[in-house]
Structures are given as structure tokens and as C-alpha cells.
BALOBA-1460 file (C-alpha; in Angstrom, 3 decimals):
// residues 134
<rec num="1" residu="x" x="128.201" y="154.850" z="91.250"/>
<rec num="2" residu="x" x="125.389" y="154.525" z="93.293"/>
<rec num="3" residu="x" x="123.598" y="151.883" z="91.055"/>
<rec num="4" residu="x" x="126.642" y="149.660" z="91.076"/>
<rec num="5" residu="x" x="127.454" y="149.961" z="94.532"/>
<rec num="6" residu="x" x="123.512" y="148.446" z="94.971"/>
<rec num="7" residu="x" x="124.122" y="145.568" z="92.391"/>
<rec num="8" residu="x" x="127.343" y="144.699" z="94.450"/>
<rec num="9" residu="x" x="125.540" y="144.942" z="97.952"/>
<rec num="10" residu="x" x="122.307" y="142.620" z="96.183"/>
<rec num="11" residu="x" x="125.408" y="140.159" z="94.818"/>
<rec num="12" residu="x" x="126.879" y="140.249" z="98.038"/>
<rec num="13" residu="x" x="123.377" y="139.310" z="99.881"/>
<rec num="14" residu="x" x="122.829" y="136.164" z="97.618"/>
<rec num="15" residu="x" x="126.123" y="135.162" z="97.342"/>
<rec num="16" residu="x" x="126.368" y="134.579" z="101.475"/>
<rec num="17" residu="x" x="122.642" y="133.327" z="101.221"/>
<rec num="18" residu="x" x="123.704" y="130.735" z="98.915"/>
<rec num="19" residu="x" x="127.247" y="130.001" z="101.386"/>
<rec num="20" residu="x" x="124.653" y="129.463" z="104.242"/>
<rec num="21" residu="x" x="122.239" y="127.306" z="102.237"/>
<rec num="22" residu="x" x="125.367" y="124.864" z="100.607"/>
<rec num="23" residu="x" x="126.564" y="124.939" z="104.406"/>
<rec num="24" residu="x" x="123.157" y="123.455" z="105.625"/>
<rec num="25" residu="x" x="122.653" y="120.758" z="103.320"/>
<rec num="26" residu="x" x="126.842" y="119.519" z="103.254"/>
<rec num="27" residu="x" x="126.650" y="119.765" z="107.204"/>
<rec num="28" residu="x" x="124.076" y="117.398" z="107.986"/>
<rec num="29" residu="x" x="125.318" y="114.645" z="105.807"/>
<rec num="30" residu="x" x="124.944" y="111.932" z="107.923"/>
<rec num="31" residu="x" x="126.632" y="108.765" z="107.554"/>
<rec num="32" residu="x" x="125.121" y="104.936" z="109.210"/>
<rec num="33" residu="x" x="127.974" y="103.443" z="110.894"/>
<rec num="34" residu="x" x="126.811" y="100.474" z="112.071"/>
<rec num="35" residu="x" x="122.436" y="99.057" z="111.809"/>
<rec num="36" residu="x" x="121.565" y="95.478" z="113.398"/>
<rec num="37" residu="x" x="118.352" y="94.153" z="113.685"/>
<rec num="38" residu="x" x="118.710" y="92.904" z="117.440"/>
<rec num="39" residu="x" x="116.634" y="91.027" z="120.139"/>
<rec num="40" residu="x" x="118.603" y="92.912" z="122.579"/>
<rec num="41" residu="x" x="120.323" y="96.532" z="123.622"/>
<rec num="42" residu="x" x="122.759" y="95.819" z="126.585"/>
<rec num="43" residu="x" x="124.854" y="99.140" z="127.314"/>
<rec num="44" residu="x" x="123.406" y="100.517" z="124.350"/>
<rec num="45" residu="x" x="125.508" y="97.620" z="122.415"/>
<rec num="46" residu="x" x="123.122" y="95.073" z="120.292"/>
<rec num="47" residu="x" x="123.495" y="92.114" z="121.970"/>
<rec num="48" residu="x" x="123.384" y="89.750" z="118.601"/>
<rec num="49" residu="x" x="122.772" y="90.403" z="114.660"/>
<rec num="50" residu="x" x="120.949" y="87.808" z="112.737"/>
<rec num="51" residu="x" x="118.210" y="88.104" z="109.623"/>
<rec num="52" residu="x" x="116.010" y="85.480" z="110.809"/>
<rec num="53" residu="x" x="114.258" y="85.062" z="114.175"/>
<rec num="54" residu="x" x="111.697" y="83.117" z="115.823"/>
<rec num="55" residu="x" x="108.174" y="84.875" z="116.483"/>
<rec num="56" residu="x" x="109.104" y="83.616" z="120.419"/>
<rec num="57" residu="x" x="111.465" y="86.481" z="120.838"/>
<rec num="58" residu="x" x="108.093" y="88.899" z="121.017"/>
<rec num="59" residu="x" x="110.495" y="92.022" z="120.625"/>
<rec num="60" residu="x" x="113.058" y="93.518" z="118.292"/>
<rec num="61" residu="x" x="115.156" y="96.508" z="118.052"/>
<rec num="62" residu="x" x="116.813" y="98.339" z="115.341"/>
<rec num="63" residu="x" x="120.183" y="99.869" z="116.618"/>
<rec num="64" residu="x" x="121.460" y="102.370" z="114.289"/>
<rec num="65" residu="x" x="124.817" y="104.094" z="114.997"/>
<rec num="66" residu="x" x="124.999" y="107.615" z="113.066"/>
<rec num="67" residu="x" x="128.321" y="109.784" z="112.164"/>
<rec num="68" residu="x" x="128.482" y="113.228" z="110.831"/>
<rec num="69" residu="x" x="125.705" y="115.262" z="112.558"/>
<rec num="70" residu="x" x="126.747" y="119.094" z="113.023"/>
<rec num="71" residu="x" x="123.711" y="120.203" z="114.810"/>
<rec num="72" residu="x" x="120.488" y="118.322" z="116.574"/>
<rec num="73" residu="x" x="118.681" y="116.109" z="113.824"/>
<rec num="74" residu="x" x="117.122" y="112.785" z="113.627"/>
<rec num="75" residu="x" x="116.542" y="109.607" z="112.171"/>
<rec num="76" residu="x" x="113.412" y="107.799" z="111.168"/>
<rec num="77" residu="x" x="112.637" y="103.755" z="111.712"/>
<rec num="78" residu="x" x="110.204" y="102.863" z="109.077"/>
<rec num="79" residu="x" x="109.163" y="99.036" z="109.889"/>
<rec num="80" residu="x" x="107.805" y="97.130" z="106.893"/>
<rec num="81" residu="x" x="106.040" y="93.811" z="107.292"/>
<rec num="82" residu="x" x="106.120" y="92.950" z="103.127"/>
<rec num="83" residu="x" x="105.231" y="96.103" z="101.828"/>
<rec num="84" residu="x" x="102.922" y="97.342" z="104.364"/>
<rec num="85" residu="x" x="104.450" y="99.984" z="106.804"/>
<rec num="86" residu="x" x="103.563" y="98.409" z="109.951"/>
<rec num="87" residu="x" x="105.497" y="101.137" z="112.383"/>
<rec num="88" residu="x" x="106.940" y="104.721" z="112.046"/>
<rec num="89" residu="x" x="109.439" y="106.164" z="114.729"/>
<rec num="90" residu="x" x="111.489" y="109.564" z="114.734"/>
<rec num="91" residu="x" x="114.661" y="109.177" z="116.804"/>
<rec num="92" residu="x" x="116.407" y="111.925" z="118.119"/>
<rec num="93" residu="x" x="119.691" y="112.482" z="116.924"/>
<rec num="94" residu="x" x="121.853" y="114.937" z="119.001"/>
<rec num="95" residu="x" x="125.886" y="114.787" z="118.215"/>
<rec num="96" residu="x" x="128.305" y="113.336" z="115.125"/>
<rec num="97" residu="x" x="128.156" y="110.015" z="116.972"/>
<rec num="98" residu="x" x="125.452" y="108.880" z="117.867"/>
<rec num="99" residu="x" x="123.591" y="105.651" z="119.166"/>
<rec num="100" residu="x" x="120.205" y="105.006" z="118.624"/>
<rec num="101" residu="x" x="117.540" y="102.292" z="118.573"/>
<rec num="102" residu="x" x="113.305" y="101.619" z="117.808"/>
<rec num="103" residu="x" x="111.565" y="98.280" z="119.699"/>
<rec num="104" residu="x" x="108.935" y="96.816" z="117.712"/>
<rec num="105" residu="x" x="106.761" y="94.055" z="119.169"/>
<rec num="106" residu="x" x="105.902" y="91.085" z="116.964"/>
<rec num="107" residu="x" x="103.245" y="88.131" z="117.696"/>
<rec num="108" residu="x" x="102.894" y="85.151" z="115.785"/>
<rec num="109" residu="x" x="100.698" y="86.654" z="113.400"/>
<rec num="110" residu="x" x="103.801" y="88.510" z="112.124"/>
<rec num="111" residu="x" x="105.747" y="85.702" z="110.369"/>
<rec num="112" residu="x" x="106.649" y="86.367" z="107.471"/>
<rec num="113" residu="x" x="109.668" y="88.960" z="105.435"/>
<rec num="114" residu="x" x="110.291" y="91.905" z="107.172"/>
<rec num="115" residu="x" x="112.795" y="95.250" z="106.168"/>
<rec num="116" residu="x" x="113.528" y="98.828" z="108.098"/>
<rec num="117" residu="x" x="114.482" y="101.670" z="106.471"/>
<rec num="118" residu="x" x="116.622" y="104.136" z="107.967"/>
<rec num="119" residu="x" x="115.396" y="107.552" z="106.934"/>
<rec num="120" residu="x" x="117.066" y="111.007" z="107.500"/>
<rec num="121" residu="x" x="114.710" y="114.068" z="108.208"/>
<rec num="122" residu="x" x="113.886" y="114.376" z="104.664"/>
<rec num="123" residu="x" x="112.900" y="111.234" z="103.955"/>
<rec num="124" residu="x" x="115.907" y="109.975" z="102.070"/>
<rec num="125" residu="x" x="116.616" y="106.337" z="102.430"/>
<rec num="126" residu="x" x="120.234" y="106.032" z="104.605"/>
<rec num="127" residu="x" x="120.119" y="102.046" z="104.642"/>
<rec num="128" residu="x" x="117.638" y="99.250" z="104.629"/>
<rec num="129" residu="x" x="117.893" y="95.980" z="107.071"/>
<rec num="130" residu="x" x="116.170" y="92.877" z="105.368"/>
<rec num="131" residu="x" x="115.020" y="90.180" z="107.696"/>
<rec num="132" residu="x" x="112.377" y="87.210" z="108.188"/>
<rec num="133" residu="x" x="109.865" y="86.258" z="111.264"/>
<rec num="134" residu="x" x="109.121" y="82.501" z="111.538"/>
């Protein structure tokens, strides 16, 4: 009696260990509502959306909008110029709807294709925003 009443108290154990882990990874599943590459934020609203831009704007944003956080994560802007990662920022992330944004600076030596990837914590790609500097 005393064996089995271990083996059900063990089974117990990893059976809620394994409820807790499933509820960790389904609860952060976060969704991108809404990504522009931008020139401008006004009320934390991009002000346009366009893939190509003149290196005479000298700044750009990404604005990501985020559903479906359950607890305080974040997001990660990884700027590309071609392939080479040119810029790496970790946004905050702190409700299930959320607005968020990076600023990158460009000169005219950055002409050219550009891309962001939208990254959760983990490193898993979310969405990618394709655009060119000329």
C-alpha cells in the first residue's frame, strides 16, 4: 500500500509539473498585430508605411503591435542591412496589447536592401519587414 501510494504521489508531482510547463509555453504565444517600417511615431501611431525610403529621412522606426502576452515578456528588433545584422534591440513587452517600436539611424552609406525581424524571447522569428534605402 505504501509503495503505490508513493508511485501515485511521484505521478501526481510530474503530472502538475508537466500542466505548469504546457501552461508556460501556450501562455506566451504571442501574436504581431500590426509591424510598419515608419519615419515617424506620433501618439505611438506610425505616421506612414512604405518599403522604400530616401537615405534623407536619417531615421526609421519599426512599430510592432503585439497580442497575447499573459505575463511581462519582450520582443527583439533585429535590423539587417543585406545579410549583415547591423542593430539588435530587446523591447519590453508588458500586457496582451501592446505597442512598441526600435529607431535606427541610417546615413547615405546605408543604401541599399534592408529587412527586420521580429523575434520573441527565444529567438523565434514572429515576422520579417522587407524594405530598401536609396
Amino acid at each position: 500500500m505504501t509503495r503505490s501510494r508513493g508511485m501515485f504521489k511521484k505521478g501526481l508531482w510530474l503530472a502538475l509539473g508537466l500542466v505548469l510547463v504546457a501552461g508556460a509555453v501556450f501562455a506566451q504565444r504571442l501574436e504581431i498585430a500590426e509591424a510598419v517600417i515608419a519615419t515617424d511615431i506620433i501618439d505611438r501611431v506610425p505616421a506612414d508605411a512604405v518599403e522604400s525610403y530616401s537615405v534623407a529621412v536619417e531615421q526609421l522606426h519599426c512599430f510592432t503591435r503585439v497580442l497575447g502576452a499573459t505575463e511581462e515578456t519582450a520582443l527583439v528588433h533585429v535590423w539587417f542591412h543585406g545579410d549583415a545584422e547591423v542593430a539588435r534591440m530587446t523591447l519590453p513587452v508588458r500586457s496582451s496589447n501592446w505597442r512598441t517600436w526600435s529607431t535606427k539611424t541610417i546615413g547615405a552609406e546605408d543604401r541599399g536592401d534592408w529587412r527586420v525581424e521580429i523575434r520573441n524571447e527565444q529567438g523565434e522569428v514572429l515576422k520579417q519587414l522587407a524594405f530598401s534605402l536609396f
